[in-house]
N, CA, C and O atoms as CSV, one atom per row, in Angstrom:
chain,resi,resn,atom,element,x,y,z
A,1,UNK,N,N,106.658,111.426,77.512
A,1,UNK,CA,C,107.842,110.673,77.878
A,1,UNK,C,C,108.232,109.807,76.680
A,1,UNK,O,O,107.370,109.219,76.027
A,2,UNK,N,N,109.607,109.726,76.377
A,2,UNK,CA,C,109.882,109.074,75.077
A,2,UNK,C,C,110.406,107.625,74.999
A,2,UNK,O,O,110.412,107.444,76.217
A,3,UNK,N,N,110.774,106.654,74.582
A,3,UNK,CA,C,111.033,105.628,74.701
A,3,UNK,C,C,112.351,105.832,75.117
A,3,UNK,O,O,112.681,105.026,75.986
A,4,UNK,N,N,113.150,106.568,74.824
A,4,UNK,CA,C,114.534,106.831,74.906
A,4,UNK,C,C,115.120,107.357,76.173
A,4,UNK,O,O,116.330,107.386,76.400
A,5,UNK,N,N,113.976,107.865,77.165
A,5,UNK,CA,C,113.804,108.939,78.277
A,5,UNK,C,C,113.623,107.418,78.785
A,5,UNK,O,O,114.707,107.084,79.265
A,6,UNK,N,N,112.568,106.217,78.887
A,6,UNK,CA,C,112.459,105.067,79.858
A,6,UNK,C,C,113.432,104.178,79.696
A,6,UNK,O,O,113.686,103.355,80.576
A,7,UNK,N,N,114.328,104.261,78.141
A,7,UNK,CA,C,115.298,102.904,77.956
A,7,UNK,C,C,115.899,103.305,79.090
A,7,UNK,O,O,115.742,102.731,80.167
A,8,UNK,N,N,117.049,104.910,78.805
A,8,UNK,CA,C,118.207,105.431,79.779
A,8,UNK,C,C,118.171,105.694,80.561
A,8,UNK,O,O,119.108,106.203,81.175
A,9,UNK,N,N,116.635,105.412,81.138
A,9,UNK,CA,C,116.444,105.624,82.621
A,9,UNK,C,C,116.378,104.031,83.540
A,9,UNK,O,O,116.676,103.960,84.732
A,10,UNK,N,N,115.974,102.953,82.784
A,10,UNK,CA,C,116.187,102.014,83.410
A,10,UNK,C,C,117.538,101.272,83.492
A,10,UNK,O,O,117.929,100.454,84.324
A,11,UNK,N,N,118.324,101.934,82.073
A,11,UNK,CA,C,119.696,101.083,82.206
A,11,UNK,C,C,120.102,102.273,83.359
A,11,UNK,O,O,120.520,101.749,84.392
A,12,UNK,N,N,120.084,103.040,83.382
A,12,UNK,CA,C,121.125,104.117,84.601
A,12,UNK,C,C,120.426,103.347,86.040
A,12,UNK,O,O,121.311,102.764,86.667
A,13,UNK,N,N,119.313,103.246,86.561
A,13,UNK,CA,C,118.513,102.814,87.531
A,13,UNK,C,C,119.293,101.068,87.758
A,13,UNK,O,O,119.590,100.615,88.863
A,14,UNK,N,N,119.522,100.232,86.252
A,14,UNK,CA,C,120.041,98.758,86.580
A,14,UNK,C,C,121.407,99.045,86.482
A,14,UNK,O,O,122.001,97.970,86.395
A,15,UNK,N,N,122.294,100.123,86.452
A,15,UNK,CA,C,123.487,99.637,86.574
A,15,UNK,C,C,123.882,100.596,88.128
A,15,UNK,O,O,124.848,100.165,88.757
A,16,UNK,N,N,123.215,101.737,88.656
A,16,UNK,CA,C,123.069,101.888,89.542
A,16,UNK,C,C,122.531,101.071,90.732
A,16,UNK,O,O,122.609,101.585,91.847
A,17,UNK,N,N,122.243,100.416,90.660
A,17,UNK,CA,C,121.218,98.968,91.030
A,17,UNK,C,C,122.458,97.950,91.573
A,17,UNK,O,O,122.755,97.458,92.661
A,18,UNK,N,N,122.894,97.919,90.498
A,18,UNK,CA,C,124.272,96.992,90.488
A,18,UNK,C,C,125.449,97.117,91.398
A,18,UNK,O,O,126.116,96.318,92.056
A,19,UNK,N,N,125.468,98.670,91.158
A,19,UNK,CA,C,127.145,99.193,92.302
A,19,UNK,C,C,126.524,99.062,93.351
A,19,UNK,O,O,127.072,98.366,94.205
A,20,UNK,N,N,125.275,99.623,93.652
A,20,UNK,CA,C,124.942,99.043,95.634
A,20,UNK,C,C,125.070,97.550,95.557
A,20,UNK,O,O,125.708,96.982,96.443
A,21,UNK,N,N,124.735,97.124,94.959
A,21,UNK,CA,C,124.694,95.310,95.146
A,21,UNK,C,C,126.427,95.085,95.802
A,21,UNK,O,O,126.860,94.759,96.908
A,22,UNK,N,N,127.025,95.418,94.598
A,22,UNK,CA,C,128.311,95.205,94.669
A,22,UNK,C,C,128.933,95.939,96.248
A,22,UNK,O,O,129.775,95.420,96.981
A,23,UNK,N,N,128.386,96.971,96.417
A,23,UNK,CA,C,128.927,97.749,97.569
A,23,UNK,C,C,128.128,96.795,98.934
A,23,UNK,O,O,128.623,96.821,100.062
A,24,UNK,N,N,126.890,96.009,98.630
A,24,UNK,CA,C,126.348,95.373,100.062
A,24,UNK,C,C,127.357,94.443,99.720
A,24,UNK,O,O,128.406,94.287,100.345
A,25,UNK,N,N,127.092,93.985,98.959
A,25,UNK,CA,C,127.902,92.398,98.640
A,25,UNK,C,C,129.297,92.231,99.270
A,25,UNK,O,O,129.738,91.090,99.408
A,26,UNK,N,N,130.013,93.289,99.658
A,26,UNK,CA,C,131.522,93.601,99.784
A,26,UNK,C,C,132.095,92.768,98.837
A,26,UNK,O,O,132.440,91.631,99.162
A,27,UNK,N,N,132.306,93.363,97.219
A,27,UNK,CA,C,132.787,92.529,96.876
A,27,UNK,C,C,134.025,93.338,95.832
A,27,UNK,O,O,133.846,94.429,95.292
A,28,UNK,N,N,135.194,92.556,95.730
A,28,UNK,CA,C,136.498,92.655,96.152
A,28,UNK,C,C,137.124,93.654,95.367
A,28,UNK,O,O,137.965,94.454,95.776
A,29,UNK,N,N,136.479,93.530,93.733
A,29,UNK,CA,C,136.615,94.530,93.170
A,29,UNK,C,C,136.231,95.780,93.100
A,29,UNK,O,O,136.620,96.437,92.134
A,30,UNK,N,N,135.227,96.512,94.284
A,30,UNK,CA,C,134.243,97.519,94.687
A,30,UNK,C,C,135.431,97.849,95.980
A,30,UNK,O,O,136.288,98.720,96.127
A,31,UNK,N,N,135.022,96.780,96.719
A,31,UNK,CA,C,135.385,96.961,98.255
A,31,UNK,C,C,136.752,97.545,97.987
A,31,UNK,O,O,136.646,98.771,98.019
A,32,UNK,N,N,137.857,97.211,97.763
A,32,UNK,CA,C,139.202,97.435,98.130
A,32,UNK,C,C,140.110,98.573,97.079
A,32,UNK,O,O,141.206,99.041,97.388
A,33,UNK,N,N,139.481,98.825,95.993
A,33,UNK,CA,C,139.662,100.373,95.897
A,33,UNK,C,C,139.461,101.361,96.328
A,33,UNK,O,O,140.154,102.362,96.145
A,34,UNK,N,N,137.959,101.247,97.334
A,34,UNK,CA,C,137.378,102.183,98.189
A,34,UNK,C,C,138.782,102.339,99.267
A,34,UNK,O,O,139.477,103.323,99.523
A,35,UNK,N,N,138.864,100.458,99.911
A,35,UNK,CA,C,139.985,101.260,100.827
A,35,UNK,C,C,141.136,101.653,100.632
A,35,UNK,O,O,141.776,102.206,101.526
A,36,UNK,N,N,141.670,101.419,99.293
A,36,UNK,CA,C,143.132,102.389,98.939
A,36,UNK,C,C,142.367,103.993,98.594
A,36,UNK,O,O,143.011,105.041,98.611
A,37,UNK,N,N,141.447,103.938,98.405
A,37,UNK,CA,C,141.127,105.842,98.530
A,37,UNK,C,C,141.191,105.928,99.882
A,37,UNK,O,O,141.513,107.053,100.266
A,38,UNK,N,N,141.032,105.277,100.579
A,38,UNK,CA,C,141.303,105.284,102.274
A,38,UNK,C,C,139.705,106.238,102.515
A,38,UNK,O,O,139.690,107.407,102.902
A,39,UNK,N,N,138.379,105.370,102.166
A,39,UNK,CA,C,137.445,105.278,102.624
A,39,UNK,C,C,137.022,104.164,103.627
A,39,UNK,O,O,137.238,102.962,103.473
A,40,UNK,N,N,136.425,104.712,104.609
A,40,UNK,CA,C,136.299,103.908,105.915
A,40,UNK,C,C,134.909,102.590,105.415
A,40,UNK,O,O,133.807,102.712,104.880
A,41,UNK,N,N,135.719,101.371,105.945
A,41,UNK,CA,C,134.645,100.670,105.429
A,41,UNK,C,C,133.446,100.682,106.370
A,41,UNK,O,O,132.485,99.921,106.257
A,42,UNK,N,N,133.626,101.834,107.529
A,42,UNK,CA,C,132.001,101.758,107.912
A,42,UNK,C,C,130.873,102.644,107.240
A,42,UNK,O,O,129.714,102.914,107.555
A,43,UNK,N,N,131.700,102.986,106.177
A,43,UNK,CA,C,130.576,104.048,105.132
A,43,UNK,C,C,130.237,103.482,104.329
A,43,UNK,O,O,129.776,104.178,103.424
A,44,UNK,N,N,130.204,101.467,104.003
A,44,UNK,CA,C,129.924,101.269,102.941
A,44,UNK,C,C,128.362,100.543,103.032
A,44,UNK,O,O,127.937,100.020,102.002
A,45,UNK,N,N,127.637,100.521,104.096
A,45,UNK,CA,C,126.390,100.282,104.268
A,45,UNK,C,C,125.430,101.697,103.806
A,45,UNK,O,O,124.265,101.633,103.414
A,46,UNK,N,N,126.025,102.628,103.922
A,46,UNK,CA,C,125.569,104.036,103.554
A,46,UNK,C,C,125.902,104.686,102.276
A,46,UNK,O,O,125.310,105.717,101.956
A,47,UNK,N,N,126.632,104.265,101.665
A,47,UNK,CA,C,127.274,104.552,100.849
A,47,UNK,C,C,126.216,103.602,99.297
A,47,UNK,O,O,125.921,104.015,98.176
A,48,UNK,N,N,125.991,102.523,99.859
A,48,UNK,CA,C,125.429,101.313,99.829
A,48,UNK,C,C,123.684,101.690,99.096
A,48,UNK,O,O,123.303,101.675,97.926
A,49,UNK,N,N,123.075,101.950,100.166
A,49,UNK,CA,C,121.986,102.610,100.309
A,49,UNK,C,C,121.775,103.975,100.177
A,49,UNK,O,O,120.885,104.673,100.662
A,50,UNK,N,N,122.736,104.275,99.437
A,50,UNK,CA,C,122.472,105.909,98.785
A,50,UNK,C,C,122.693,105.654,97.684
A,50,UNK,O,O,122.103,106.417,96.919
A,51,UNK,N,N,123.435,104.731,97.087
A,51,UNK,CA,C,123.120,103.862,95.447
A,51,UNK,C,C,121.905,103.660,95.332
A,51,UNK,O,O,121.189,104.430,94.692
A,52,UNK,N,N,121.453,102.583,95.935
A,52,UNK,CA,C,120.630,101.929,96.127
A,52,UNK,C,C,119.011,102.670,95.918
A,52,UNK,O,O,118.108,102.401,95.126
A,53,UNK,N,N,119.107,103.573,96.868
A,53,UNK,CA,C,117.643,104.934,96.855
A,53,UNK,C,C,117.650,105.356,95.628
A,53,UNK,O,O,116.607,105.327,94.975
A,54,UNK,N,N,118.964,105.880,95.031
A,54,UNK,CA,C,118.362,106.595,93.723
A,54,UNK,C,C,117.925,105.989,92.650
A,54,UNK,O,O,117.044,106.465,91.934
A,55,UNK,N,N,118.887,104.146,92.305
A,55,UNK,CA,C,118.068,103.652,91.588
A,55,UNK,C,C,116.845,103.306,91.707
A,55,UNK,O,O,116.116,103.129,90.731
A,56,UNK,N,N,116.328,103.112,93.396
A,56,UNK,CA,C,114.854,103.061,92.971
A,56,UNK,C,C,114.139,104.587,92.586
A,56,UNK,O,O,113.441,104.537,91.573
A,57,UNK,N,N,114.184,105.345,92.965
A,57,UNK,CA,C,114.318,106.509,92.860
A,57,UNK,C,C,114.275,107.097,91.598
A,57,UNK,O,O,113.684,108.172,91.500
A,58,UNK,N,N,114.934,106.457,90.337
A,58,UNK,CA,C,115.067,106.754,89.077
A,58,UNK,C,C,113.865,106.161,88.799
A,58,UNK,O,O,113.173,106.845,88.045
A,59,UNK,N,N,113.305,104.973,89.199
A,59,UNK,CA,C,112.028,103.745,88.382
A,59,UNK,C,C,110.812,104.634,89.057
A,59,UNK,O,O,109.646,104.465,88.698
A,60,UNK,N,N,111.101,105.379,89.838
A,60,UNK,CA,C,109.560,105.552,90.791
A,60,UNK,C,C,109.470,107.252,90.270
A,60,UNK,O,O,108.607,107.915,90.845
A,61,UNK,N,N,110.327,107.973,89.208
A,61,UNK,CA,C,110.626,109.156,88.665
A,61,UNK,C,C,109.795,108.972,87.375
A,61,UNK,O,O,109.051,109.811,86.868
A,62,UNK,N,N,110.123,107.411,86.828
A,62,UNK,CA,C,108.953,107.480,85.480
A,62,UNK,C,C,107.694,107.861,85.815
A,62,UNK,O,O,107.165,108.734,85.127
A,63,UNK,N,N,107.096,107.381,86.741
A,63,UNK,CA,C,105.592,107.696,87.410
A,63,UNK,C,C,105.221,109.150,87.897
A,63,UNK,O,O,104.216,109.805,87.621
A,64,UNK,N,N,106.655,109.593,88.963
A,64,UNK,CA,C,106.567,110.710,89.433
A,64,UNK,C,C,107.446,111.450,88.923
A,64,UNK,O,O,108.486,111.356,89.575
A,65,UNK,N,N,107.562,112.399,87.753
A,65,UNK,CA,C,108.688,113.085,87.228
A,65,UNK,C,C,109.507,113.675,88.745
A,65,UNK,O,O,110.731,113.554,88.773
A,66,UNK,N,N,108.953,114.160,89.695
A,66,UNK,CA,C,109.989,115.344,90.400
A,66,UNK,C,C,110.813,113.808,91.370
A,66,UNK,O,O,111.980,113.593,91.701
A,67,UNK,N,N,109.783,113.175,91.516
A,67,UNK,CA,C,111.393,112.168,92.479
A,67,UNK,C,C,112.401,111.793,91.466
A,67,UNK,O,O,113.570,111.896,91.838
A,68,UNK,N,N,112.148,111.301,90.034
A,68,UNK,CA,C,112.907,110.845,89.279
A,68,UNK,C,C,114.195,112.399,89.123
A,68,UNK,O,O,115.384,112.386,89.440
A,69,UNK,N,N,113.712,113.101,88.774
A,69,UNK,CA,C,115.145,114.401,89.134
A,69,UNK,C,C,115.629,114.845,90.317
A,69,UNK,O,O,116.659,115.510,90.199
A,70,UNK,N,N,115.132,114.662,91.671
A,70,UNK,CA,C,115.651,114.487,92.718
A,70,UNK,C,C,116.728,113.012,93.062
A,70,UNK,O,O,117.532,112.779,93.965
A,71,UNK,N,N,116.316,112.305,91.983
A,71,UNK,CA,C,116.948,111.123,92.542
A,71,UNK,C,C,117.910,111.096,91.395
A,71,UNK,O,O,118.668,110.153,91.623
A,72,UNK,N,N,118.293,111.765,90.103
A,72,UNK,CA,C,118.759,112.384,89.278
A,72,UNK,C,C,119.983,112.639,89.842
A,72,UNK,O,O,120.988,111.945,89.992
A,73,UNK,N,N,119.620,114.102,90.209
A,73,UNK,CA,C,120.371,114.914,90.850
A,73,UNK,C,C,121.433,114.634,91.530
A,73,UNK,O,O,122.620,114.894,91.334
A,74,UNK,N,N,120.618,113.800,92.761
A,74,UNK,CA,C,121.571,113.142,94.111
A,74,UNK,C,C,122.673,111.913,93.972
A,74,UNK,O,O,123.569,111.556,94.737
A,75,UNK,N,N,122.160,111.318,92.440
A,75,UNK,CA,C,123.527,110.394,91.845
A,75,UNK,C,C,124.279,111.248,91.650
A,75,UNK,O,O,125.245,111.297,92.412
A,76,UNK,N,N,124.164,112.291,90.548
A,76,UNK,CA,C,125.191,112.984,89.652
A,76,UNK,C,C,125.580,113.336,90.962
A,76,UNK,O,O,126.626,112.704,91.103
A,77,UNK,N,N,125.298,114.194,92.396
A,77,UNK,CA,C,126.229,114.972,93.174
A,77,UNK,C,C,126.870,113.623,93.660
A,77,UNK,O,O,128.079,113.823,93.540
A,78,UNK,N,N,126.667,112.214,94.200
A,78,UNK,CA,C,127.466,111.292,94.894
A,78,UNK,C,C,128.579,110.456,93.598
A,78,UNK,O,O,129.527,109.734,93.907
A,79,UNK,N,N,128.199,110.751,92.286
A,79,UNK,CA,C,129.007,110.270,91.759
A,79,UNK,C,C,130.460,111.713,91.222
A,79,UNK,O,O,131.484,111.707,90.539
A,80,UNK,N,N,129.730,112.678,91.995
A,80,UNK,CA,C,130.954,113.811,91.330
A,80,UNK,C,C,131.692,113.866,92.666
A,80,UNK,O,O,132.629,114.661,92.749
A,81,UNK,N,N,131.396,113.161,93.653
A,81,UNK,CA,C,132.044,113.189,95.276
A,81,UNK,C,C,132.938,112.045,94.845
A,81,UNK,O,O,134.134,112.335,94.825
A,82,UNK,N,N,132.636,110.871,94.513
A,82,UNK,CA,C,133.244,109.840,94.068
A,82,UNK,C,C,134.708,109.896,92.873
A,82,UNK,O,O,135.678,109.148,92.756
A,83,UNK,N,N,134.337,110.996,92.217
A,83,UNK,CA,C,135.366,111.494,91.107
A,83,UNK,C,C,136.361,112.323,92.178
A,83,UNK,O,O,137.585,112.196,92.126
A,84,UNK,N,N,135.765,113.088,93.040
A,84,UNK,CA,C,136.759,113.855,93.784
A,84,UNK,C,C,137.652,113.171,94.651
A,84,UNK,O,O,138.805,113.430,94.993
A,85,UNK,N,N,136.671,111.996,95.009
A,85,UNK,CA,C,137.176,111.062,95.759
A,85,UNK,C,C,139.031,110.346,95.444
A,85,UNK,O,O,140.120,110.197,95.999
A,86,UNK,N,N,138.238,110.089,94.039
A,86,UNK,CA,C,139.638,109.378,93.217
A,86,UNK,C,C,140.848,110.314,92.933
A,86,UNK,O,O,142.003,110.175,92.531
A,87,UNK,N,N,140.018,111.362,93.344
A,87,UNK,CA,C,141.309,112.648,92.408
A,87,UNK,C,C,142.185,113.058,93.520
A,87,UNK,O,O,143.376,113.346,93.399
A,88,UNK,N,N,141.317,113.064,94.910
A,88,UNK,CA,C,142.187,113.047,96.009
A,88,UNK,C,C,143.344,112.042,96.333
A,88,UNK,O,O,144.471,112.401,96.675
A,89,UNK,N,N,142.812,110.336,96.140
A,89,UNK,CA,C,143.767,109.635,96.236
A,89,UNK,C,C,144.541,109.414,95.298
A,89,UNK,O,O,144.939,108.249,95.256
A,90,UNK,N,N,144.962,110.170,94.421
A,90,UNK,CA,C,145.664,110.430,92.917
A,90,UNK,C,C,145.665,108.893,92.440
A,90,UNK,O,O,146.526,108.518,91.643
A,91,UNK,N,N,144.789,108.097,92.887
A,91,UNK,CA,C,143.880,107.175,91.259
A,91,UNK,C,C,144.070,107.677,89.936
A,91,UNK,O,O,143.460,106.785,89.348
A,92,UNK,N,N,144.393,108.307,89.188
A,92,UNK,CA,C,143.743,108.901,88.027
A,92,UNK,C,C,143.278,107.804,87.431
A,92,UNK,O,O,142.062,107.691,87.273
A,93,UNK,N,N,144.066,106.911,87.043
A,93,UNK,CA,C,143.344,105.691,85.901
A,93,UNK,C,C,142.194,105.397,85.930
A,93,UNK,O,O,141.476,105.042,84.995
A,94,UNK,N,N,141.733,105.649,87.976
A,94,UNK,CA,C,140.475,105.593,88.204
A,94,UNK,C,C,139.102,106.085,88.079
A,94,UNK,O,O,138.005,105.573,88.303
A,95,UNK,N,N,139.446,107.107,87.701
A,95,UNK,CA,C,138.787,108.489,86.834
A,95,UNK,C,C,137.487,108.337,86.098
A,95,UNK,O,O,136.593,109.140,86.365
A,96,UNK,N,N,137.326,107.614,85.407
A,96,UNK,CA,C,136.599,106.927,84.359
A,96,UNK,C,C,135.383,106.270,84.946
A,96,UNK,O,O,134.264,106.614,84.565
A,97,UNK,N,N,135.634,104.865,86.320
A,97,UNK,CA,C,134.794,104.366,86.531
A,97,UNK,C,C,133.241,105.416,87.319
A,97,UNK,O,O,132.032,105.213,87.205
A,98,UNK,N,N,133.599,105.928,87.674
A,98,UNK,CA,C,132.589,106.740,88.533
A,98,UNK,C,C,131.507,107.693,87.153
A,98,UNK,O,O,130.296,107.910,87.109
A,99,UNK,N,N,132.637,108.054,86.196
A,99,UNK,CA,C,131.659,108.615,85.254
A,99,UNK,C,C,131.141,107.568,84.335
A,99,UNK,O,O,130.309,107.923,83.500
A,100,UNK,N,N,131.591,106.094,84.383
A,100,UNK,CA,C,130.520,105.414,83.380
A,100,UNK,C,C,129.232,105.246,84.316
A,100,UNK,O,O,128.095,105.206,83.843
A,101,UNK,N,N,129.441,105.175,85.351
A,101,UNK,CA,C,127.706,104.546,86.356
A,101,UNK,C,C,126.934,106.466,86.018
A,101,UNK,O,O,125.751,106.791,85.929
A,102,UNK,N,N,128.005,107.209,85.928
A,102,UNK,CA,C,127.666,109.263,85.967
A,102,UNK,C,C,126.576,108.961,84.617
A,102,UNK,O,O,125.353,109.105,84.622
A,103,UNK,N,N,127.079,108.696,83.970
A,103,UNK,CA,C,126.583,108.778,82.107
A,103,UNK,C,C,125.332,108.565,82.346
A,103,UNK,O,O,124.713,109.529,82.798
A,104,UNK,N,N,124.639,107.379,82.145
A,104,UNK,CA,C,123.584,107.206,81.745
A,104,UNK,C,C,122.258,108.195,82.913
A,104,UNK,O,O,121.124,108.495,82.541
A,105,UNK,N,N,122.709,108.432,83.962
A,105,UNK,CA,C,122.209,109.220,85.188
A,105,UNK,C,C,121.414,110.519,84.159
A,105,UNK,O,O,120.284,110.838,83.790
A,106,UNK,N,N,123.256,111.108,83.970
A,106,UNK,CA,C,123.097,112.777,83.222
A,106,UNK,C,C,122.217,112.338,81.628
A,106,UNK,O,O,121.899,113.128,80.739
A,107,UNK,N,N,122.069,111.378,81.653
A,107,UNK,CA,C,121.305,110.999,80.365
A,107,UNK,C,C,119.730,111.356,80.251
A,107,UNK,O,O,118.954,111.910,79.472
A,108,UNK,N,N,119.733,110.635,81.630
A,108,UNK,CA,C,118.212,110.204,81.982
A,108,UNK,C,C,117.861,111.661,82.574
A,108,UNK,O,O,116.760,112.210,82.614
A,109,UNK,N,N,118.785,112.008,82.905
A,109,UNK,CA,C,117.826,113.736,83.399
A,109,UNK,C,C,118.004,114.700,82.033
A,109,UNK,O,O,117.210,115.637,81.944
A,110,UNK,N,N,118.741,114.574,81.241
A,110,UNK,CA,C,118.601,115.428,79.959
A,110,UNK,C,C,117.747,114.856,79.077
A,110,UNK,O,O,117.551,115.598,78.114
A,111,UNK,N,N,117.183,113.865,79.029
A,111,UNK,CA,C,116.366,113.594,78.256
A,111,UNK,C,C,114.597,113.804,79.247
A,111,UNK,O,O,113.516,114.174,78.788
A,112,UNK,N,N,114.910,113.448,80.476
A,112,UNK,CA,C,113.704,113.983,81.018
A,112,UNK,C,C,112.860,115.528,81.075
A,112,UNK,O,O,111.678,115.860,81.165
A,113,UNK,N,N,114.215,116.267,80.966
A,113,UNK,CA,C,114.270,117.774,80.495
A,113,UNK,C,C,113.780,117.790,79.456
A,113,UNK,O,O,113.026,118.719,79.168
A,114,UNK,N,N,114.067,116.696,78.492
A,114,UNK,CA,C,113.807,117.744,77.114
A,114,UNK,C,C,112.145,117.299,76.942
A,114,UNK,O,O,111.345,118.089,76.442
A,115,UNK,N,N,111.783,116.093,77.366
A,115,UNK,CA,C,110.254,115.487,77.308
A,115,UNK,C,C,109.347,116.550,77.646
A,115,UNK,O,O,108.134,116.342,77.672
């Protein structure tokens, strides 16, 4: 495992970390773009805690390689639902945010690959 494989795995894990916070937190800049995509705010406790799992999920992957790519995985698919999300409510400008929390994710599993 390389230093570079634990940096981009803990910044993807702390900024993943962060959007559930923001998504329990209901907070204003999270919350109310969700509801102009006209996502129901009773999906945001779940929504919430499916952030939430994979960043731990990413920290408990250094120890256990196969949860850390299961928990990999299951960002990149909720953050490419999230892109579809925006593309449905023709957001485009919005486009972007879902793949900066995407990045460091697809980071941390291509570099776990290559270890």
């Amino acid at each position: 495992m390389s230093t570079a494989h634990v940096v981009v795995t803990i910044l993807a894990a702390a900024m993943t970390g962060f959007s559930a916070a923001s998504v329990f937190l209901r907070s204003k800049w999270v919350v109310q773009p969700m509801a102009d995509y006209g996502i129901p705010m009773t999906w945001l406790p779940w929504l919430g805690a499916a952030k939430a799992a994979g960043a731990v999920g990413l920290l408990v992957g250094l120890a256990v390689p196969v949860v850390g790519v299961a928990a990999g995985i299951a960002l990149v698919l909720y953050f490419t639902g999230a892109v579809i999300t925006v593309v449905r409510a023709r957001w485009y400008a919005h486009i972007p945010f879902p793949l900066v929390y995407a990045a460091p994710v697809v980071g941390a599993l291509a570099l776990g690959a290559a270890a």
